[in-house]
N, C-alpha and C positions, 0 to 999 in steps of 0.2 A: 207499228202504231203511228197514226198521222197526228202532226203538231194540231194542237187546237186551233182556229182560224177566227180573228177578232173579226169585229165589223169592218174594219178599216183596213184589212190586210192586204188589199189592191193597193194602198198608198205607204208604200213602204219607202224608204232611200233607194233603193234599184231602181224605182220610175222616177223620183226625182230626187236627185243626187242631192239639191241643195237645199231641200225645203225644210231639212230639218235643222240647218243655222240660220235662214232669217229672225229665231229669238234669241241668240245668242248677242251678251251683252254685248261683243265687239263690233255686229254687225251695226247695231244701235247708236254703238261710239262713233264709228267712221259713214255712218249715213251724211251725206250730204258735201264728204271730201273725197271723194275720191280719186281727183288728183292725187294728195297729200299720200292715200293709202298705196298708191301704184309707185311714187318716190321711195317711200318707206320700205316698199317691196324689193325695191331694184335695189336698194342700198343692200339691203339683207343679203341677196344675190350675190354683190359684191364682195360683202366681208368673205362672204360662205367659199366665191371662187380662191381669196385670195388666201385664204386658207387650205389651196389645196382641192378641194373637193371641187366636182365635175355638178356643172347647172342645169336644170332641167326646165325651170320654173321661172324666169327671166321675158325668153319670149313672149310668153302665154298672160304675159303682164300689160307686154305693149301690143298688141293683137288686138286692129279696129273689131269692137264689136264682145271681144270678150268681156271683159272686166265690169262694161260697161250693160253688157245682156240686152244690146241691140243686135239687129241682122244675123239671127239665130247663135247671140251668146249664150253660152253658158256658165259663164262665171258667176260669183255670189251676188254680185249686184244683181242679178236675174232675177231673182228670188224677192218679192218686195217683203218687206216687212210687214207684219202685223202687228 
């Protein structure tokens, strides 16, 4: 039996990973600092290593172009808000 298929079933999270948190309150909250949110991040990072646990998510913080979804980012800032 095939899944029913809405109108929009081309635009799912598999073609764009992020487009379904640009309405998300946080995204909302941290618009317009994103210094502030990539500090907040790397701290997180911190606690997280020094707890023991191995980091994955650190780099991908300070990485020209990520965060920021210039020069084929794709981090959540990518994603403009509506």
């Amino acid at each position: 039996m095939e899944r029913p298929r809405s109108a929009k079933s081309g635009n799912t999270a598999a073609h764009k990973p992020f487009a379904l948190w640009r309405r998300r309150p946080a995204v909302r909250m941290w618009a317009g600092y994103l210094e502030a949110l990539v500090r907040y991040g790397l701290e997180i990072c911190r606690v997280w290593g020094e707890q023991g646990h191995l980091d994955s998510c650190a780099a991908s913080l300070v990485t020209p172009g990520y965060a920021a979804g210039g020069a084929g980012g794709r981090g959540p800032a990518a994603a403009p808000a509506r």
